[in-house]
C-alpha positions as CSV (number, residue, x, y, z in Angstrom):
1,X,9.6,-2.2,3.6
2,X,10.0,-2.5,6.4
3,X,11.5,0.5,8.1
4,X,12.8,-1.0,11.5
5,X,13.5,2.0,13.4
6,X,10.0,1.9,15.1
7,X,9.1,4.9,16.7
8,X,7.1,3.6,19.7
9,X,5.4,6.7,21.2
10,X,3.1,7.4,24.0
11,X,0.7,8.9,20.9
12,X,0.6,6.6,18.8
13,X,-0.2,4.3,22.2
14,X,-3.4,6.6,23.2
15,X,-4.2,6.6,19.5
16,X,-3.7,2.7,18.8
17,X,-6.2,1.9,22.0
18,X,-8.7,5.2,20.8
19,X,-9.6,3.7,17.5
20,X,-10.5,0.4,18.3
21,X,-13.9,0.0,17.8
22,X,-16.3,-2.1,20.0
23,X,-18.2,-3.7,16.9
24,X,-17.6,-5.2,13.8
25,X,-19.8,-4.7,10.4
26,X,-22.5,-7.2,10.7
27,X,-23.0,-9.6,7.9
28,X,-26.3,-8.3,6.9
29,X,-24.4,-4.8,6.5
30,X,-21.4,-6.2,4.5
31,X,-24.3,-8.5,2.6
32,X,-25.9,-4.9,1.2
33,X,-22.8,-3.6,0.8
34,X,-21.5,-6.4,-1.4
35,X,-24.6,-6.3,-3.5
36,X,-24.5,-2.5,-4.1
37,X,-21.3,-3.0,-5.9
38,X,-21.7,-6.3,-7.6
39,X,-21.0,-5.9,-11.1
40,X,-18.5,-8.1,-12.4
41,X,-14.7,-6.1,-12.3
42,X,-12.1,-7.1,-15.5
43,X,-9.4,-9.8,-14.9
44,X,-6.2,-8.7,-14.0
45,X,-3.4,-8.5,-16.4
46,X,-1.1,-11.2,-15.4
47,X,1.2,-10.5,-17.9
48,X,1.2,-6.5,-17.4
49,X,1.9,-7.2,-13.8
50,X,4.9,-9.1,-14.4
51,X,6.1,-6.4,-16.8
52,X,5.5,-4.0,-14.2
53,X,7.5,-6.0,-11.4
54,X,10.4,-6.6,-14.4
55,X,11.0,-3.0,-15.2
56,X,10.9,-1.4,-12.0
57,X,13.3,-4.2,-10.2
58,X,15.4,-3.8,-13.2
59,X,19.0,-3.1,-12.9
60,X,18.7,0.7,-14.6
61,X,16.6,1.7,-12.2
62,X,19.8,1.2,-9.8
63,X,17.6,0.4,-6.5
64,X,15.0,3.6,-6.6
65,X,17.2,5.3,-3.8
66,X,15.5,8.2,-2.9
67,X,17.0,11.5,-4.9
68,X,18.9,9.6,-7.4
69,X,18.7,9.0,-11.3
70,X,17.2,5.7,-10.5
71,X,14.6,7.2,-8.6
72,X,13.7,9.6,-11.4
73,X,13.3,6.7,-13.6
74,X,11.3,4.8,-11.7
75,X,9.1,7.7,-11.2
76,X,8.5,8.9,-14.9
77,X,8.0,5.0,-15.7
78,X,4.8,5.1,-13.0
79,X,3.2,8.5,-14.0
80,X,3.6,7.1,-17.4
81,X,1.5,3.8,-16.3
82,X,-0.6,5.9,-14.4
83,X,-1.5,8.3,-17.9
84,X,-2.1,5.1,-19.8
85,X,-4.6,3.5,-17.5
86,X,-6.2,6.7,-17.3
87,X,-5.6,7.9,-13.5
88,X,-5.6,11.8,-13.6
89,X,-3.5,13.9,-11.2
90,X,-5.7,16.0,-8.5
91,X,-3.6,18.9,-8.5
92,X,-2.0,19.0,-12.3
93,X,0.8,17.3,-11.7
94,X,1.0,14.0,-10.0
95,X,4.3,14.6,-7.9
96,X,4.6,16.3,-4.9
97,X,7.7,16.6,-3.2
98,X,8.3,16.9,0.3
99,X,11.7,17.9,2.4
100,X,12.8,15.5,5.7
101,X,15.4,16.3,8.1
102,X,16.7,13.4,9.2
103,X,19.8,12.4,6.0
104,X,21.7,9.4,6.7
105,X,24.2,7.6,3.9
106,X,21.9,6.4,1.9
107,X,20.8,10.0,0.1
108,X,23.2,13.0,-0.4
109,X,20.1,15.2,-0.1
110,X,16.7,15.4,2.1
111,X,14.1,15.8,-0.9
112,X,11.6,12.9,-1.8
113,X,8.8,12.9,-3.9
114,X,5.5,11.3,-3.7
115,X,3.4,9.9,-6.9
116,X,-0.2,11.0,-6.5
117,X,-3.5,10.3,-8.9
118,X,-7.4,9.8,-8.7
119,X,-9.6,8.1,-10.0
120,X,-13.5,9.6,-9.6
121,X,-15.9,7.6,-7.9
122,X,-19.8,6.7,-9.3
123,X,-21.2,7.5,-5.7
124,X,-21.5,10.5,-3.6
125,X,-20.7,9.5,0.2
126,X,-17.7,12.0,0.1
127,X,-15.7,9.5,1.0
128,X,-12.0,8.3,-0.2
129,X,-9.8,5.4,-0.3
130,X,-6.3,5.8,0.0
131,X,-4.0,2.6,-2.0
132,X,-0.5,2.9,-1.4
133,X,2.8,1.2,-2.3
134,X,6.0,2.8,-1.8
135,X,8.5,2.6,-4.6
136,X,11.6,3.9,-3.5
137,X,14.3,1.3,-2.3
138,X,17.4,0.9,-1.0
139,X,20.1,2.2,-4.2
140,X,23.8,0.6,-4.6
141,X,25.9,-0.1,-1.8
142,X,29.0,-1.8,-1.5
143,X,29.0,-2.2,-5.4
144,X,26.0,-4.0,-5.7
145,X,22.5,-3.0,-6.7
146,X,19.4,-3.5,-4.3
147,X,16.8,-4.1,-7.3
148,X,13.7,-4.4,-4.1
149,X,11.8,-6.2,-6.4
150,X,10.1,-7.7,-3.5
151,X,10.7,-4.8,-1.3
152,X,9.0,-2.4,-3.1
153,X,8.6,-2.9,-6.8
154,X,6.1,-5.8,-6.1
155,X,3.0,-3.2,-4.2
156,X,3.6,-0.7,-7.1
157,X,2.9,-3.3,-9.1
158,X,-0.1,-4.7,-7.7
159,X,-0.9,-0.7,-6.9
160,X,-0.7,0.0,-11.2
161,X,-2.9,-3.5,-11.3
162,X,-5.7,-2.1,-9.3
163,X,-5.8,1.2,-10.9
164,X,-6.3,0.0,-14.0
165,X,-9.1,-2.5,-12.6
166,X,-10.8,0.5,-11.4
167,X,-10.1,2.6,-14.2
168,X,-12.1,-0.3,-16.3
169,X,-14.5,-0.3,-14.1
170,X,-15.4,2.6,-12.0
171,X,-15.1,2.7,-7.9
172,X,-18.5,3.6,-5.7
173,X,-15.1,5.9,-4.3
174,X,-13.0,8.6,-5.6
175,X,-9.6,6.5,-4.6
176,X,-6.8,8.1,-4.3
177,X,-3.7,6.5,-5.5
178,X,0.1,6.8,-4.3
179,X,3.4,5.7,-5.0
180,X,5.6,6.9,-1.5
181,X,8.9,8.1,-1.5
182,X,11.0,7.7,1.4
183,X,9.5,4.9,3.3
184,X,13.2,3.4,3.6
185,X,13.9,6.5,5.3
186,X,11.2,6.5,8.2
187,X,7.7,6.8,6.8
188,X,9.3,10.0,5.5
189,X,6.8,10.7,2.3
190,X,3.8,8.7,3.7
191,X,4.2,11.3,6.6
192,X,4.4,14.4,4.0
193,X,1.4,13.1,2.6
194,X,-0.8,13.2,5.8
195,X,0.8,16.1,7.1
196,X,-0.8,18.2,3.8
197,X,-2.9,15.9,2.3
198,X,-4.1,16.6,-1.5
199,X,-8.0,15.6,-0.3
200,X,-9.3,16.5,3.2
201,X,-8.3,14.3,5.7
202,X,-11.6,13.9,7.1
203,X,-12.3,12.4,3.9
204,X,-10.1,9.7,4.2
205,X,-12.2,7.0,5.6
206,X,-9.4,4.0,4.6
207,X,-6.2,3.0,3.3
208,X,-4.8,-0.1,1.9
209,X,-1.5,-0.2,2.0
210,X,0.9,-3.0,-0.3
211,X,4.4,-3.6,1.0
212,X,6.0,-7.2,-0.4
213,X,3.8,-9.1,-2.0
214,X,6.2,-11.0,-4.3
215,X,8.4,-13.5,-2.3
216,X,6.3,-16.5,-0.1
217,X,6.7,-20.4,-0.9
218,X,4.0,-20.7,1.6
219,X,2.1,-18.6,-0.2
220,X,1.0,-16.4,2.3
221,X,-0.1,-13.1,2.8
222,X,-0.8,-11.2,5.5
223,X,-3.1,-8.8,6.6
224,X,-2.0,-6.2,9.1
225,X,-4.3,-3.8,11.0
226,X,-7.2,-5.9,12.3
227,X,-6.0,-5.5,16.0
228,X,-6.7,-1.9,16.1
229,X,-9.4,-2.0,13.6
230,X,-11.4,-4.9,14.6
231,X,-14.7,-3.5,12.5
232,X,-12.5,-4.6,9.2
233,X,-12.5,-8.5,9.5
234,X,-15.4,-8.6,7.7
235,X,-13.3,-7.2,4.6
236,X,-10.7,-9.4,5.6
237,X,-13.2,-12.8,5.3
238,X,-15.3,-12.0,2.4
239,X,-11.9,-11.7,0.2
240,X,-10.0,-14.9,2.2
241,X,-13.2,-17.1,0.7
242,X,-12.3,-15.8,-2.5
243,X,-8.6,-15.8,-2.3
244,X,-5.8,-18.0,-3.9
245,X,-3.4,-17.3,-1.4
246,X,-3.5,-18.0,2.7
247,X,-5.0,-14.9,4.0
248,X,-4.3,-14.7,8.1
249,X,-4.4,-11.7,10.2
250,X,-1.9,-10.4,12.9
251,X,2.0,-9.0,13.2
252,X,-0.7,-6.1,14.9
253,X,-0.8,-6.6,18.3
254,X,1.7,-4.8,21.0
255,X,4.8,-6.7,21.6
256,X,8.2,-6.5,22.9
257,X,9.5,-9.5,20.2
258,X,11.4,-7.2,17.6
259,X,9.5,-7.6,14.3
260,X,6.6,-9.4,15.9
261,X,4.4,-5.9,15.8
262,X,4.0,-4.5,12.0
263,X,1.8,-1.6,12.9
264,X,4.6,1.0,12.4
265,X,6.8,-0.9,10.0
266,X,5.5,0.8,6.5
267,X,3.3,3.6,5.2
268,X,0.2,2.5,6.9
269,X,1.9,3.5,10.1
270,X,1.6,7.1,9.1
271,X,-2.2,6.6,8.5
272,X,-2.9,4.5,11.9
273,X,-0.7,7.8,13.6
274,X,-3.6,10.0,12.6
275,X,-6.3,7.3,13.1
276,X,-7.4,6.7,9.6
277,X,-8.3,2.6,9.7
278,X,-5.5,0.4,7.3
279,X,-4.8,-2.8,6.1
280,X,-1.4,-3.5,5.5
281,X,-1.0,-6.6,3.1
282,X,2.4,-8.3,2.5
283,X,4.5,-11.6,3.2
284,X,7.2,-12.2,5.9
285,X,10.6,-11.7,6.2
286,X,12.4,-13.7,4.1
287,X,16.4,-14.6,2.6
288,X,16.1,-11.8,0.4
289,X,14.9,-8.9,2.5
290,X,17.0,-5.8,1.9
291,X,19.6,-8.1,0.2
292,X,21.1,-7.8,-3.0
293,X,19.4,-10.9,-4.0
294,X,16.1,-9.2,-3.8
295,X,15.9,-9.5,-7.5
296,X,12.9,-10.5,-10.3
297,X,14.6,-13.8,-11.0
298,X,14.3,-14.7,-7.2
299,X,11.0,-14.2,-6.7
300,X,7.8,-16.7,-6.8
301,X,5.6,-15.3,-9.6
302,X,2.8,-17.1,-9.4
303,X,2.5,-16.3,-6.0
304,X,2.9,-12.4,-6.5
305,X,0.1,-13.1,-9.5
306,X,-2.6,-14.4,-7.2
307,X,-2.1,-12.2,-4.3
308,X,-1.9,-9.4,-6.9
309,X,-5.4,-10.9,-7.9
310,X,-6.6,-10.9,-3.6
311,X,-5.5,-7.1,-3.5
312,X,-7.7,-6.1,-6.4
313,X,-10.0,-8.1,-4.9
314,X,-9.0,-6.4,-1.7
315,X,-9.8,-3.1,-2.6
316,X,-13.0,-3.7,-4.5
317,X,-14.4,-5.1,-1.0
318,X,-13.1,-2.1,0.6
319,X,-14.9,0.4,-2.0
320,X,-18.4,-1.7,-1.6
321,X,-18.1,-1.7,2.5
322,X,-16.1,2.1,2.7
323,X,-19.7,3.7,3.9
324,X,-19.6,1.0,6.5
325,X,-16.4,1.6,7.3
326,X,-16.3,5.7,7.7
327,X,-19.9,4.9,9.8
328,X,-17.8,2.7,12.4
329,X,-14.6,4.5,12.8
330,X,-16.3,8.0,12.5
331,X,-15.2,9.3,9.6
């Protein structure tokens, strides 16, 4: 996170003003919604997700540059998290790899790979969640690793926390989980993904999207996306009254302040492109962004554990109101 070449297009223009919706899910709605799915999910494991942040910012991972022995690393140690919690691949394998044309010198080659897995839903709507996190980083330059513990080990981690919230106890849902390659490289496998999606893309009615979650002495975290999805603030306020963490809303709205505008700055970009509604959650810029420094020791843990805690939360709220959701944006 984040990728700053934005690509600001006419398109994604027309598209950006096309979904926004004219009304919001009323509170009755969300009401019915909440108590449809109200039994009582597991507590997190604060100590797993810690673990999880630990080994994948660790220094044999060597930065998860796309293509590299890090990468590969990091990769087997997420399907093998996935296997344990009990998320099954859709298609028997949970990679799928994906070729981009545009190499630079960070990767001697142009092949990512994308880390995808399900979990089945109670419910029938047809619907599906996308929750995403991309885990590949920024490697070893100038002699020194780039650990991205905030940047991106910290959403894989809250990603893995989820899964296994949901795997305990069951989405309304089938959710669709995915680790992105490439996102340091343009959006490159969060692009692959909707390009040749492994579910219809009519399907998709949402995605939540976790991109630094692990570095804020304020203790804030943002949600991105209401702007052009103005029907999702009721999501949005039901888990800030529950929240630990500061939960505001913006970095969405049109701007011509560089950084100011997150829409296109990580994987929910490639979602937004092809109006599916996101939330983006993660913190600011900060000292350690794409630094060397960006490292487990330097980040504020009990922080990352309680807005961990607000995406589960997060993405509970979206599986009770998805029906609501698909029903306003037209999916």
């Amino acid at each position: 996170m984040r990728y700053l070449h934005l690509l600001a297009t006419a398109a994604c223009t027309v598209l950006a003003v096309a979904c926004q919706a004219p009304t919001t899910i009323s509170a009755p709605e969300a009401e019915t919604a909440a108590a449809a799915g109200s039994a009582v999910a597991p507590a997190m494991d604060r100590a797993q997700l810690l673990e999880d942040l630990r080994i994948l910012a660790a220094d044999d991972m060597q930065g998860r540059l796309v293509a590299t022995a890090g990468s590969e690393r990091a990769r087997a140690y997420i399907i093998s998290r996935f296997q344990e919690i009990g998320i099954e691949p859709i298609n028997d394998s949970f990679v799928s790899t994906f070729e981009f044309d545009r190499p630079n010198g960070w990767s001697p080659t142009t092949v990512g790979t994308n880390i995808i897995g399900r979990l089945r839903g109670t419910g029938d709507s047809g619907r599906v969640m996308v929750l995403s996190a991309h885990y590949d980083h920024m490697g070893e330059r100038g002699g020194q690793i780039w650990n991205g513990a905030d940047d991106n080990a910290s959403g894989v981690a809250a990603l893995l926390a989820a899964a296994a919230s949901f795997a305990a106890s069951p989405p309304e849902h089938d959710i669709v989980f995915v680790a992105f390659d490439a996102e340091e490289h343009g959006l490159r496998g969060a692009e692959a993904f909707v390009a040749s999606p492994p579910v219809p893309i009519e399907t998709i009615a949402f995605n939540l999207n976790l991109d630094m979650l692990a570095m804020s002495d304020e203790r804030i975290l943002w949600a991105v996306g209401t702007y052009h999805y103005p029907f999702l603030m009721p999501v949005v306020e039901a888990v800030r009254a529950r929240s630990a963490v500061n939960l505001p809303t913006g970095f969405d709205e049109p701007s011509e302040d560089h950084g100011a505008d997150w829409t296109n700055a990580t994987d929910s970009g490639a979602f937004h492109a092809v109006g599916i509604p996101f939330i983006y959650l993660g913190v600011d810029y900060h000292p350690h962004y794409h630094e060397p420094t960006d490292t487990y020791e330097n980040m504020t843990l009990d922080f990352f554990q309680d807005a961990s805690e607000t995406v589960v939360d997060f993405a509970r709220e979206s599986d009770r109101q998805l029906d609501l959701i698909g029903d306003r944006s037209g999916r």
